[in-house]
N, C-alpha and C positions, 0 to 999 in steps of 0.2 A: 504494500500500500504506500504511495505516495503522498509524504506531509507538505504541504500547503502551509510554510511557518508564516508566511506573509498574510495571507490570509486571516489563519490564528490570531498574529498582531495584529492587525489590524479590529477583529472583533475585540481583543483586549485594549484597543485603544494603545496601543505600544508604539512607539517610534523605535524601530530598530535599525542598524548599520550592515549594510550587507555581510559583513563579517558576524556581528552578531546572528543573524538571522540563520547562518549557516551552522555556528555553532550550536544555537538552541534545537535544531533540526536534527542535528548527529544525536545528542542527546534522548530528546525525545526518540528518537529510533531506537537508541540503546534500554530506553526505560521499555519503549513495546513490545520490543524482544525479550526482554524479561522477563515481563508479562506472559508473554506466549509460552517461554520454557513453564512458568510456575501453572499455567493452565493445561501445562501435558504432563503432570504429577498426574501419577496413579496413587490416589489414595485411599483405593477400595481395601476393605477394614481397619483403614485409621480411623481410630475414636473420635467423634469430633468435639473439641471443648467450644464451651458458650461462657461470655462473661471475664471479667479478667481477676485473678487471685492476689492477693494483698501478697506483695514481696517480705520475704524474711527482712526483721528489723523495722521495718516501716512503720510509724505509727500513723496513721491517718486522724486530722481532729475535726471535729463537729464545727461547719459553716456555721461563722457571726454575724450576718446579716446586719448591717448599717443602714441608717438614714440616705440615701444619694440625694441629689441636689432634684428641685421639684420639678414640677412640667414648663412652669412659669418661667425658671430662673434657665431652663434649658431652651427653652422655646425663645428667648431674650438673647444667646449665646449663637441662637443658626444666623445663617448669612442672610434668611428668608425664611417668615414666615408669615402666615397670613391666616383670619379666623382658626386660632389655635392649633394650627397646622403647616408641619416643616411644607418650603416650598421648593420644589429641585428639578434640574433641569429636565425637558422632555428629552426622552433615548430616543436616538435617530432608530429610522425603521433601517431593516439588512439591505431594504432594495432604494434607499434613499441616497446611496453614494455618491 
């Protein structure tokens, strides 16, 4: 399959340098292939685990929940808001280029 990095950047919004773009290209081909070997694991009677186990030593503690700052004082902090609601730019349509 051939990647399209230009493309890619471009939906990201990304200004890339042909060298960049080449490089993030190699990459992501490297990551697909990866991908692909780990999708032709045979893992007929590996047990599957669900959920993840608390590491030895770890202690994990109980979320403190704080006050954050209110709707007001963040609604006062955007670039744009209007009747109690942020205001942000319209996203170009895909075929509006």
């Amino acid at each position: 399959m051939k990647i399209d990095m230009k493309h890619i950047a471009d939906l990201a919004k990304l200004r890339l340098s042909p060298g960049e773009l080449e490089s993030m290209e190699r990459d992501l081909e490297m990551v697909l292939a990866h991908i692909e070997r780990l999708a032709g694991i045979d893992l007929e009677g590996v047990e599957p685990t669900f959920g993840s186990r608390e590491p030895a030593g770890v202690r994990l503690q109980q979320d403190d929940p704080k006050p954050g700052l209110s709707r007001a004082c963040l609604l006062e902090l955007a670039p744009s808001a209007r009747d109690g609601h942020y205001v942000v730019p319209a996203r170009e349509s895909e075929g509006g280029r």
